[in-house]
C-alpha atoms as a printed R data frame, in Angstrom:
    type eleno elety resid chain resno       x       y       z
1   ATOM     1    CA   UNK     A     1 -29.564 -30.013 -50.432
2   ATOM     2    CA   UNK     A     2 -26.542 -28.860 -52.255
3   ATOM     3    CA   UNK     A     3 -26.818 -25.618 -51.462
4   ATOM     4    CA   UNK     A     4 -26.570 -26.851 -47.555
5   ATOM     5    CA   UNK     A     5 -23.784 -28.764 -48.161
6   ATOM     6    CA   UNK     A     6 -21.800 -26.050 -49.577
7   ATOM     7    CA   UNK     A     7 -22.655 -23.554 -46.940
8   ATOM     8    CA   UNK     A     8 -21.116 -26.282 -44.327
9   ATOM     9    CA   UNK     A     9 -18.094 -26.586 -46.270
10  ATOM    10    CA   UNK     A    10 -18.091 -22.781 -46.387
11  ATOM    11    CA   UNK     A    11 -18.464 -22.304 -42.792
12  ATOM    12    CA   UNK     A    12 -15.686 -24.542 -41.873
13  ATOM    13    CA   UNK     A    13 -13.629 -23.354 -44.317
14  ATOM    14    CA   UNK     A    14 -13.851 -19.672 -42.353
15  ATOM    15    CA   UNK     A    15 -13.265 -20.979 -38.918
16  ATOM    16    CA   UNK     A    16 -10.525 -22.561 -40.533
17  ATOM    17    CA   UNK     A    17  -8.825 -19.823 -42.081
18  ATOM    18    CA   UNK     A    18  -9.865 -17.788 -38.813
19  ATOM    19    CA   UNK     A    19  -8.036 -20.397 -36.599
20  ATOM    20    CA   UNK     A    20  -4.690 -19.942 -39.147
21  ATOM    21    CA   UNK     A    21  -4.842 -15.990 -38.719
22  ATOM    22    CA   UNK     A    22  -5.022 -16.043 -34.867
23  ATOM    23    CA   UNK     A    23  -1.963 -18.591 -34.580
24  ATOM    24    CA   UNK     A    24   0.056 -16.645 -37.123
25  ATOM    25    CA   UNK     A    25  -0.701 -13.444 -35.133
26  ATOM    26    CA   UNK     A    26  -0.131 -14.431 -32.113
27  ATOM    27    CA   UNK     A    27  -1.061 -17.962 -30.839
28  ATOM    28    CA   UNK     A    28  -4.040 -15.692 -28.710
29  ATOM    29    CA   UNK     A    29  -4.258 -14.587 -25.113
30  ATOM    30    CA   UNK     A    30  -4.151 -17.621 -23.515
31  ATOM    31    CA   UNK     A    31  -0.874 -18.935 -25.208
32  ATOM    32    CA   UNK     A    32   0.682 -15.192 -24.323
33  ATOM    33    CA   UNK     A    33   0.028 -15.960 -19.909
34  ATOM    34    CA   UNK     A    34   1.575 -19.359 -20.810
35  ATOM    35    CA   UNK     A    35   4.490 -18.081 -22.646
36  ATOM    36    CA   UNK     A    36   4.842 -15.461 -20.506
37  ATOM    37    CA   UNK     A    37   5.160 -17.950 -17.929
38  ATOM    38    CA   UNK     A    38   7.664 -20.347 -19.447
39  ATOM    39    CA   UNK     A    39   9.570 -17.640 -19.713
40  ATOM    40    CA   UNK     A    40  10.578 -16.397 -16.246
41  ATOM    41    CA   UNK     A    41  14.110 -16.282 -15.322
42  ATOM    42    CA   UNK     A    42  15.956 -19.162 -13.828
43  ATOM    43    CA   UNK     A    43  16.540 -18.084 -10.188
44  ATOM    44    CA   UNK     A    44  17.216 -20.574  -6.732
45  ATOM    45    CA   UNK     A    45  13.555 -20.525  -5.738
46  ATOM    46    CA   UNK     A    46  11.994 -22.349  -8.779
47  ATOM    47    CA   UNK     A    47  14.635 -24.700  -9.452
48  ATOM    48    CA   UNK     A    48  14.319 -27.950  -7.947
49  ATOM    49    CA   UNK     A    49  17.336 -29.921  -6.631
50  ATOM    50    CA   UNK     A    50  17.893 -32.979  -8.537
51  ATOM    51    CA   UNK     A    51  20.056 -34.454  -6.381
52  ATOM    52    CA   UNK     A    52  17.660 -34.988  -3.285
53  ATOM    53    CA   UNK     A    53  15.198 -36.111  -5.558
54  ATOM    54    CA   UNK     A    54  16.850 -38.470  -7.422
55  ATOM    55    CA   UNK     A    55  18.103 -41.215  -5.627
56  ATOM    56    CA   UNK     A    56  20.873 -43.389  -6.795
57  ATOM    57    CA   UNK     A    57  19.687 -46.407  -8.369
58  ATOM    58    CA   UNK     A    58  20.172 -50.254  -6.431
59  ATOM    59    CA   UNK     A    59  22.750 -52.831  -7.907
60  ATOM    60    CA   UNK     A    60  20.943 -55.813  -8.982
61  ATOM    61    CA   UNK     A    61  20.381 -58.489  -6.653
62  ATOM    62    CA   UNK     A    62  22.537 -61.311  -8.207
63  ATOM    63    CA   UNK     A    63  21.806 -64.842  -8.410
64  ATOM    64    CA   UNK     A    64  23.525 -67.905  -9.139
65  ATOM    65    CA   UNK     A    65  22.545 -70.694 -12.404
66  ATOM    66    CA   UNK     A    66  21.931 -73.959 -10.821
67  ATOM    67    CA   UNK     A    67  23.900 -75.721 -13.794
68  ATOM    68    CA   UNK     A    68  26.438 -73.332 -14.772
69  ATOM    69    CA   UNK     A    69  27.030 -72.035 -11.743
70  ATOM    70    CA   UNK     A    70  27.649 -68.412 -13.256
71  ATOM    71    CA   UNK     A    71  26.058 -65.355 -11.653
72  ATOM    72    CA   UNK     A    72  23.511 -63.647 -13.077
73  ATOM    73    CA   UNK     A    73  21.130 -60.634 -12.301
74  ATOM    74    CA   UNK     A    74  17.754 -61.842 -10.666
75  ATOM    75    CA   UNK     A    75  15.640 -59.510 -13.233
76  ATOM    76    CA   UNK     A    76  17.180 -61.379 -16.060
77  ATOM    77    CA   UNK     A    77  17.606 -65.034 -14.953
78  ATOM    78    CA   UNK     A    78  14.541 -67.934 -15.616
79  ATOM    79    CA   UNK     A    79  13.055 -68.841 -12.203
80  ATOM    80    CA   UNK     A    80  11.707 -71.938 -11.519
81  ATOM    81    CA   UNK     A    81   9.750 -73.452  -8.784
82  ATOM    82    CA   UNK     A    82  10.695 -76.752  -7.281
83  ATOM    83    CA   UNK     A    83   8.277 -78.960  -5.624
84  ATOM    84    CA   UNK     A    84   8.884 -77.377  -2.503
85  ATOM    85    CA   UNK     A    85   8.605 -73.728  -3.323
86  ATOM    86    CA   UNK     A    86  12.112 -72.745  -3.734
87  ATOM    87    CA   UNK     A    87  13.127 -70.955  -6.529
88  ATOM    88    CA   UNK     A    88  15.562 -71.819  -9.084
89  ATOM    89    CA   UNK     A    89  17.864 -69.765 -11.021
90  ATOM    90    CA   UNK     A    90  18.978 -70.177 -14.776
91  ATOM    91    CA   UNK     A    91  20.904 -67.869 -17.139
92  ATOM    92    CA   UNK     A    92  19.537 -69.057 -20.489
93  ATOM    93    CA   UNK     A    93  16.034 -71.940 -21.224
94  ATOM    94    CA   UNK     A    94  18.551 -74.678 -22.088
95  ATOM    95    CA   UNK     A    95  19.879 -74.355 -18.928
96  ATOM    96    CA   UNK     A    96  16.765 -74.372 -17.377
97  ATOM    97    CA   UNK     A    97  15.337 -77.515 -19.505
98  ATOM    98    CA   UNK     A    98  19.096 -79.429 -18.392
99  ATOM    99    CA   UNK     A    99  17.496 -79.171 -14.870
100 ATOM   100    CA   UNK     A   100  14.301 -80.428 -15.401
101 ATOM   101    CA   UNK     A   101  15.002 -83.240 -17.649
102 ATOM   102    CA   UNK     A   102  17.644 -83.937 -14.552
103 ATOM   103    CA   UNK     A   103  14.846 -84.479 -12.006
């Protein structure tokens, strides 16, 4: 049983040392085509335009706190519901509680 055990440590120990020898010589012939490709020269026809493709990003929609009357950016505020659907705005919780203890 030992003498199994050993020969699998053996064995990976090889493809191991193997793998090491390859990457230090070369990375192989698939990493070469890759490289090889990385490599090419930057010319018009494989360089994207960035400005087409990247469109300017939207201002926030702004919203208004229902207590403080400050604005504030919709993504950030604390929305509430009302009993009738609407949505409130708030800039901070405390705000937001004021309200509710206020109804």
């Amino acid at each position: 049983m030992d003498t199994l055990v050993y020969s699998l440590i053996r064995v990976t120990l090889m493809i191991l040392i193997f793998r090491t020898v390859i990457r230090l010589m070369g990375g192989g012939f698939s990493t070469r085509s890759i490289r090889r490709n990385q490599r090419q020269p930057i010319t018009p026809t494989n360089v994207e335009s960035t400005e087409t493709e990247d469109p300017k990003p939207e201002p926030p929609t702004m919203v208004t706190d229902e207590i403080t009357n400050e604005p504030i950016a919709e993504s950030k505020a604390y929305i509430l519901l009302d009993k009738e659907g609407n949505r409130r705005y708030f800039a901070n919780w405390d705000s937001r509680q004021l309200y509710i203890q206020s109804k």
